[in-house]
C-alpha positions as CSV (number, residue, x, y, z in Angstrom):
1,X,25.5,-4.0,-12.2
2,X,22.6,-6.0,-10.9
3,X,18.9,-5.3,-10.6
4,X,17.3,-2.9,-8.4
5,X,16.0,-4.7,-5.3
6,X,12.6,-5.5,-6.0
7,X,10.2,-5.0,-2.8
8,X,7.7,-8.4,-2.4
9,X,5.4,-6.5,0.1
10,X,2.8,-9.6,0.1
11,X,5.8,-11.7,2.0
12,X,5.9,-9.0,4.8
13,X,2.6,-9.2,4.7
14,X,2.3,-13.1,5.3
15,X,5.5,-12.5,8.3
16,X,2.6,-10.2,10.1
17,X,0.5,-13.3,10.1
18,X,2.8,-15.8,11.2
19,X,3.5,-13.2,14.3
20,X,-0.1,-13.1,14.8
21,X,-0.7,-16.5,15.0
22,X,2.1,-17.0,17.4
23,X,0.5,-14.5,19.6
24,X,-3.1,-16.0,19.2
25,X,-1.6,-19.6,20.2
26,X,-0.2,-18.8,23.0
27,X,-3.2,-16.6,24.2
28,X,-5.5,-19.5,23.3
29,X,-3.5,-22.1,25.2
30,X,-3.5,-20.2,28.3
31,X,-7.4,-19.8,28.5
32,X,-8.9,-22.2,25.9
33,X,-6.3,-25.1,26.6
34,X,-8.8,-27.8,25.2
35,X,-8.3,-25.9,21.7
36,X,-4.9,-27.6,21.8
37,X,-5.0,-30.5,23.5
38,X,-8.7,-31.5,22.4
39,X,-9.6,-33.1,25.8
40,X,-12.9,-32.3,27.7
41,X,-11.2,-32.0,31.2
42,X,-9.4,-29.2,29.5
43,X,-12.8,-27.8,28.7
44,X,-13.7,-24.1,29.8
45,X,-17.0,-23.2,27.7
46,X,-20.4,-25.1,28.5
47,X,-20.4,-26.9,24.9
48,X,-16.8,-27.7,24.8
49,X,-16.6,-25.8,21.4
50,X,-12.6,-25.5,21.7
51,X,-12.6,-29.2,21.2
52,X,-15.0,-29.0,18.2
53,X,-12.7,-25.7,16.2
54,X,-9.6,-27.3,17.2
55,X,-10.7,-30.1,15.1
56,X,-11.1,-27.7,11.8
57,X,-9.4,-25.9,9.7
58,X,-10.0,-22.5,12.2
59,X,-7.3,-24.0,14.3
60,X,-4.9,-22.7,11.6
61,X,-5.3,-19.0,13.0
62,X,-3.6,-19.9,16.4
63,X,-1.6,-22.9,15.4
64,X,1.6,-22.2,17.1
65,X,4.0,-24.6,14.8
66,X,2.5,-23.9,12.0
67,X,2.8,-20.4,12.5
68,X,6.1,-20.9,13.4
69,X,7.3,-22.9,10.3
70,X,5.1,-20.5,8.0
71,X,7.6,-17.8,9.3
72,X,10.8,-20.3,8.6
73,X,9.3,-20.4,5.3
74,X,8.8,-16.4,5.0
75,X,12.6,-15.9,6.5
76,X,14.2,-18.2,3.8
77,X,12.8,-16.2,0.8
78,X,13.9,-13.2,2.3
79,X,17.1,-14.1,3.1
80,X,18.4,-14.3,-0.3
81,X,16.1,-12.6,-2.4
82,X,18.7,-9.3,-2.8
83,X,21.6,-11.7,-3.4
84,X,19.3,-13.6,-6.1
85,X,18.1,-9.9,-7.7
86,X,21.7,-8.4,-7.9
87,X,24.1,-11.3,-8.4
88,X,26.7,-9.4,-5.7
89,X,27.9,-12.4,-3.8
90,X,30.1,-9.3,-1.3
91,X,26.8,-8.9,-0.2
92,X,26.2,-12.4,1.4
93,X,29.4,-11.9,3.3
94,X,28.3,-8.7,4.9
95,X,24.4,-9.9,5.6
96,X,26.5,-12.8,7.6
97,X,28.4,-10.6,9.5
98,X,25.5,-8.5,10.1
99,X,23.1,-11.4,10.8
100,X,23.7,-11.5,14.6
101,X,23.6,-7.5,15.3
102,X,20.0,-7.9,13.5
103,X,18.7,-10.3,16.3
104,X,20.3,-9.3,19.0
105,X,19.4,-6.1,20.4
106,X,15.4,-6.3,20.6
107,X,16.3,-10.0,21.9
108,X,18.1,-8.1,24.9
109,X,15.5,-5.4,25.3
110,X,12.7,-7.6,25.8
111,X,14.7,-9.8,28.4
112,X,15.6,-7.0,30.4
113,X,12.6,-6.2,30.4
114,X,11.4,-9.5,31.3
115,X,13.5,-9.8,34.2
116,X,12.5,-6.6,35.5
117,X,8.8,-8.0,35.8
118,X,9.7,-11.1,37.4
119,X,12.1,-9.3,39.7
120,X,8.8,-7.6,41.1
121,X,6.8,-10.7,41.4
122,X,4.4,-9.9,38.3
123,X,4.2,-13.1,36.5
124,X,1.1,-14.7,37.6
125,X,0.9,-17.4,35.1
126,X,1.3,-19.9,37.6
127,X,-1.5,-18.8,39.5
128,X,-3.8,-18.3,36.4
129,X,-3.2,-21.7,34.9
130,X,-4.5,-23.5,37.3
131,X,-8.2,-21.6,37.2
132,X,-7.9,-21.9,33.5
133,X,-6.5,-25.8,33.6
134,X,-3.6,-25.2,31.4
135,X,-1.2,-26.4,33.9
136,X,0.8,-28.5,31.8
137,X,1.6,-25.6,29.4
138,X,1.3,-22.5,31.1
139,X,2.2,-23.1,34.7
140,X,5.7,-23.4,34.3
141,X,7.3,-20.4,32.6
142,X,9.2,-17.9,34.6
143,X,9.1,-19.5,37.7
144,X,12.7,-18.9,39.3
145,X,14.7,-16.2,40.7
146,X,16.3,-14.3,37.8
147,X,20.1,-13.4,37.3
148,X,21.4,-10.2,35.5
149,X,24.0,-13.3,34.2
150,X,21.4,-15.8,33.3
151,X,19.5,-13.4,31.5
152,X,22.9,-11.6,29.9
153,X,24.0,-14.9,28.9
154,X,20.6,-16.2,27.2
155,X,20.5,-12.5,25.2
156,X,23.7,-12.2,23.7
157,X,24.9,-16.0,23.6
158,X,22.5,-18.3,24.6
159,X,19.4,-18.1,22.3
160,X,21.6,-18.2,19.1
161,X,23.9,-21.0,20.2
162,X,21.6,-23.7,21.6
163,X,18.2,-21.9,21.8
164,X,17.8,-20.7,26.0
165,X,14.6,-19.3,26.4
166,X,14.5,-19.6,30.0
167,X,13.0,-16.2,30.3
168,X,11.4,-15.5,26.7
169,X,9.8,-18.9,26.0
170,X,9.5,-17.8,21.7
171,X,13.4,-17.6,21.3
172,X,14.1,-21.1,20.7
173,X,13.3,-20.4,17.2
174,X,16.5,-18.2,16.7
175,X,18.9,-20.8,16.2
176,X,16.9,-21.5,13.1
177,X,17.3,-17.8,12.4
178,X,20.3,-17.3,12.7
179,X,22.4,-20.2,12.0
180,X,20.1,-21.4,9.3
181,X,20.7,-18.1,7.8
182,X,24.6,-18.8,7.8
183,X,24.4,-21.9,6.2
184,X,22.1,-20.3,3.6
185,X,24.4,-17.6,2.7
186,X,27.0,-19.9,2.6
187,X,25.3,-22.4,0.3
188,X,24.7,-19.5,-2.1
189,X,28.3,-18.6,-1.8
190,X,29.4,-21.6,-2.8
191,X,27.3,-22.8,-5.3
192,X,25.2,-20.1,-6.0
193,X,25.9,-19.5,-9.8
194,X,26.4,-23.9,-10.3
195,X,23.6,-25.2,-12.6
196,X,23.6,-28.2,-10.2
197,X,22.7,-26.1,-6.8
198,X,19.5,-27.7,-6.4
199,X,21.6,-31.1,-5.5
200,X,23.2,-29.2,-3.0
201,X,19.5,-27.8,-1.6
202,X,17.9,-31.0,-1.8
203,X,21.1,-32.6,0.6
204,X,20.5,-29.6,2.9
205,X,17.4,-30.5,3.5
206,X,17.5,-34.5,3.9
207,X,19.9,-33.8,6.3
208,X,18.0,-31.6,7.9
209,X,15.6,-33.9,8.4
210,X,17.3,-36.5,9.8
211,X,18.9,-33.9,12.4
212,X,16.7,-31.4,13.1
213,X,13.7,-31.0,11.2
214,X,12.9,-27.4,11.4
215,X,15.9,-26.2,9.4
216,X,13.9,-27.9,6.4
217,X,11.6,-25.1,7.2
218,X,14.5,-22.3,6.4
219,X,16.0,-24.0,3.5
220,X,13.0,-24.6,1.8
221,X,11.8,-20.7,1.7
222,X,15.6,-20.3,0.0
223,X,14.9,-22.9,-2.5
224,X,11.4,-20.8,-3.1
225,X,13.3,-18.0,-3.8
226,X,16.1,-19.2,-6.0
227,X,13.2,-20.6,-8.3
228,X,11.1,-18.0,-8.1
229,X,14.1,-15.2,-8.8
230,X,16.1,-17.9,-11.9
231,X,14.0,-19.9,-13.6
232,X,11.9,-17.3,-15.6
233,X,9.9,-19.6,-18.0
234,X,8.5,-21.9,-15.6
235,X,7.4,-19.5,-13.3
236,X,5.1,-18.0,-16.5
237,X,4.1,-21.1,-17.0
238,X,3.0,-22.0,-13.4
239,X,1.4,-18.4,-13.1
240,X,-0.5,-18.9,-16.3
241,X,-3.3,-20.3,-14.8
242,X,-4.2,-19.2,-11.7
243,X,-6.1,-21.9,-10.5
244,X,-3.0,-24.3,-10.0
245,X,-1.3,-21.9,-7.4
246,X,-4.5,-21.0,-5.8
247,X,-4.9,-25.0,-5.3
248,X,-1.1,-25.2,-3.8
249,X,-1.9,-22.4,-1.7
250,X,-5.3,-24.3,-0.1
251,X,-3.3,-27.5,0.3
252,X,-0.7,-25.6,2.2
253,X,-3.3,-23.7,3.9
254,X,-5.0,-27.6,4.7
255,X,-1.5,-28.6,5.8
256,X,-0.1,-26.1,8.0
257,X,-3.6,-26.1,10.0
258,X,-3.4,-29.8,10.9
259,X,-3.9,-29.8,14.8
260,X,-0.4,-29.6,16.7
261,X,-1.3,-31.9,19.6
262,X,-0.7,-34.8,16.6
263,X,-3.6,-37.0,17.9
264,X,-5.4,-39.9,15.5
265,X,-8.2,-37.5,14.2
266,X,-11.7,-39.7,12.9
267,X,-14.3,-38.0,12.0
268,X,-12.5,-34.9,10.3
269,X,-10.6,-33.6,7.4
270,X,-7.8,-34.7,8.8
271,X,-7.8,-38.6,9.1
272,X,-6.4,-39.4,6.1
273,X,-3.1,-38.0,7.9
274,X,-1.1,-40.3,10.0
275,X,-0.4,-38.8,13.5
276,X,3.1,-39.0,13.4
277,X,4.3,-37.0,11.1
278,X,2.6,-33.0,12.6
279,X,5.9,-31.0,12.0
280,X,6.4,-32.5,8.6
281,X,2.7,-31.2,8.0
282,X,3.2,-27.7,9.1
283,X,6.3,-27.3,7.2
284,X,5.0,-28.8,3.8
285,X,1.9,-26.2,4.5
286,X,4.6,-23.7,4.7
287,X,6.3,-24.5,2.0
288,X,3.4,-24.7,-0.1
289,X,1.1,-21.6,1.2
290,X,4.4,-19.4,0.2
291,X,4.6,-21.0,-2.8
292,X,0.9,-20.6,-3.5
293,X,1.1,-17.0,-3.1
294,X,3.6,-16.0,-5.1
295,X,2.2,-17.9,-7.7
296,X,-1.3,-16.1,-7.8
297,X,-1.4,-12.2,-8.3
298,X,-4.8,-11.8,-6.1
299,X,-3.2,-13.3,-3.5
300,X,-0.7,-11.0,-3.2
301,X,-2.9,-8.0,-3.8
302,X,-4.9,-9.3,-0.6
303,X,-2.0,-10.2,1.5
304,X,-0.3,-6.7,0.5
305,X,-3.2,-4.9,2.6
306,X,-2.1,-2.3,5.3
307,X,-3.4,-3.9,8.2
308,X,-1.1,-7.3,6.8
309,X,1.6,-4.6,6.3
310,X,1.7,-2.9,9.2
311,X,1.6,-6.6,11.3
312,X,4.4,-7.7,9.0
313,X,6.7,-3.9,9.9
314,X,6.5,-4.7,13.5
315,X,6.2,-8.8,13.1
316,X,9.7,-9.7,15.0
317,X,9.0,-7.2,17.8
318,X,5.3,-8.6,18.6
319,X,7.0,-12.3,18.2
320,X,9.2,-11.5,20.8
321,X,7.0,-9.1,23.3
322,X,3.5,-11.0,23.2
323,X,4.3,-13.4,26.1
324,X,5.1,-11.4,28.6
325,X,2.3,-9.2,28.3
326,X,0.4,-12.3,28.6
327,X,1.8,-13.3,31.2
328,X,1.5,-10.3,33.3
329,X,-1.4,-8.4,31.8
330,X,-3.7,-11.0,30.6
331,X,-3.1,-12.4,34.0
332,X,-3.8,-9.9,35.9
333,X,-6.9,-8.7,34.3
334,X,-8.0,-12.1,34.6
335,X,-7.4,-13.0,38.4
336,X,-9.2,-9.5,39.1
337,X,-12.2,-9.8,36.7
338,X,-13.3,-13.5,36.5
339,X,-15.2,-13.9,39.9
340,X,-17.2,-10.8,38.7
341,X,-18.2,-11.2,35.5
342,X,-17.8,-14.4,34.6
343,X,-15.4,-16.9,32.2
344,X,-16.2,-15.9,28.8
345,X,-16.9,-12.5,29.1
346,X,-13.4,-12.1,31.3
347,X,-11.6,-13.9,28.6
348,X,-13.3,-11.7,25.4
349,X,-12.6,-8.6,27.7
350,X,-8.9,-9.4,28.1
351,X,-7.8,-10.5,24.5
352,X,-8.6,-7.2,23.5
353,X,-7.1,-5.2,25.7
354,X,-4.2,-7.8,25.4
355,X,-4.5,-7.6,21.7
356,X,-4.2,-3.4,22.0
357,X,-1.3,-3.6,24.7
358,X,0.6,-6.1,22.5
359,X,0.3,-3.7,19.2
360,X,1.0,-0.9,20.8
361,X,4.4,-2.2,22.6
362,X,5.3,-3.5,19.4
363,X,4.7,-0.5,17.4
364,X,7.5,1.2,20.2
365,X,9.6,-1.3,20.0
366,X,9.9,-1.4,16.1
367,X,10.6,2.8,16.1
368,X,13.1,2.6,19.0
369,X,14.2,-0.7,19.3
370,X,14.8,-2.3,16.3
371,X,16.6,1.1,14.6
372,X,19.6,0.3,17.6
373,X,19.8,-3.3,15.2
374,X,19.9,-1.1,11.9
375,X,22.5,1.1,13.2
376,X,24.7,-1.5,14.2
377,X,24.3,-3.0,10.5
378,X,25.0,0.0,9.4
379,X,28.3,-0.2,11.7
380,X,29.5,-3.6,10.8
381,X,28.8,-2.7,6.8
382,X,30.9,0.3,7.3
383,X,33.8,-1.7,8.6
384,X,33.5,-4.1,6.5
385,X,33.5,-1.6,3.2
386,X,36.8,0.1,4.8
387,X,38.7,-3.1,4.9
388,X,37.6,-4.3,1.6
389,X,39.2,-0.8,0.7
């Protein structure tokens, strides 16, 4: 009989962050696109100040890769951490099988959805990008006649197998989700109770690397996990003093917020860091801002707040819901408000509204949309308990 499943609430906490972040990038790069690419004809303030906070640490709140590895990070801990509190290998088997039924349905929802609004004409991204001079990112997305089989197909097939996001631009992150999580559970199948896993972890992720990088991400959170859950004494000993994880968690914090446009930076914190190597950044930062926090216990207290909570309950619904609202709402309010009352004040009107619309379709979508993923769990775990019988 294993342990009870302990609940790490501080981890949901940090996944409500990582949605957040996603959210503020993509709002940022549609009306502050010099934030990103740090170029003055991108400018839209009278000082250029996007330029001078993309250049700091502040960028880390709307760093879209960071935030993205950050939850790749997040989603390998939490993969495995029942497996690694109860020892029942039957249930890695069944969180495979029910790994796909998870993802799918809200994935589905939202691109119905989505197709819906284009079908009417109310993406006006295209229009809004080129008053706010993000052309070369925001211009683009949705800009075709949609298909009940294009859209069917990137839902239930297309997303997980090779990452389509034709019509939600944020799913091609759920290959990493989804067949990242396979190979985890597999891993830990396999050579889960083998002194010599971490052999096995470390070849994960070199070949990750050399294929595609962001896997690392994924693997990496497991390899938090299975240290943080087995090896008791050194995890007393690195928690001892407080200090040491509090320093991991600034270096990941110093890491993950290194600028994603992965210029040559003089001048700032930042040019001791070759250009080259951004995503390699982002997902060290990751690696060590989780690691960071569940080392120090006043981290967790802080990242265990209810507004990081609540975020973190509804985190894979606001991942996948922000954009559109963007690009309809934000839009909208924009093209009718900015000749009136001015750039700024437009802009600091609409992110809030934005921001409220966004939390509020989420909150929905986590009570009625995400259950219909539960259930089907629930369905698949069934089945799978009467054939084991």
């Amino acid at each position: 009989m294993g342990k009870a499943k302990e609940k790490l609430q501080y981890i949901d906490g940090l996944k409500g962050i990582g949605a957040l972040m996603v959210y503020l990038c993509h709002f940022v790069f549609a009306f502050y696109y010099a934030a990103y690419t740090l170029l003055p004809e991108h400018v839209n303030t009278r000082t250029g100040v996007e330029i001078l906070i993309g250049k700091t640490p502040l960028n880390f709140f709307y760093n879209g890769n960071g935030a993205v590895c950050l939850f790749l990070v997040f989603s390998g801990f939490v993969l495995c951490l029942s497996y690694f509190q109860t020892r029942d290998r039957s249930r890695l088997k069944t969180s495979a099988f029910k790994r796909y039924f998870r993802l799918m349905p809200v994935i589905l929802a939202v691109n119905i959805l989505i197709s819906i609004l284009m079908s009417f004409g109310l993406y006006r991204n295209n229009e809004v990008a080129t008053l706010t001079k993000s052309i070369p990112w925001f211009q683009g997305f949705n800009q075709f006649e949609p298909s009940l089989f294009g859209m069917l197909y990137e839902s239930l097939f297309g997303c997980f197998i090779r990452g389509s996001n034709d019509y939600n631009g944020v799913l091609w992150t759920i290959p990493y989700l989804f067949w990242g999580a396979l190979l985890i559970y597999l891993a830990e199948y396999l050579v889960g109770e083998n002194r010599l896993r971490y052999i096995t972890y470390a070849v994960m992720i070199l070949v990750s690397l050399k294929t595609d990088i962001y896997f690392a991400g994924i693997f990496l959170g497991f390899v938090l996990c299975d240290f943080f859950s087995t090896q008791e004494k050194l995890v007393r000993l690195y928690r001892r003093f407080q200090l040491i994880p509090l320093l991991v968690f600034l270096l990941g914090f110093y890491l993950t917020s290194y600028p994603s446009i992965g210029t040559e930076l003089p001048g700032t914190i930042y040019r001791f860091l070759p250009a080259a190597y951004t995503v390699i950044y982002h997902i060290a930062g990751a690696f060590f801002l989780t690691a960071g926090v569940l080392g120090c216990n006043w981290l967790q207290r802080f990242f265990s707040g209810k507004v990081f909570l609540y975020l973190g309950k509804m985190s894979y619904s606001l991942y996948l819901l922000h954009f559109p609202v963007i690009a309809v709402f934000s839009c909208w309010f924009f093209l009718k408000f900015v000749g009136r009352i001015g750039y700024g004040l437009t802009v600091g009107l609409d992110f809030v509204l934005t921001t409220l619309l966004v939390l509020i379709l989420s909150a929905l979508s986590n009570r009625y949309l995400e259950p219909a993923g539960v259930w089907m769990e629930k369905c698949i775990e069934k089945w799978l308990n009467r054939k084991r019988v």
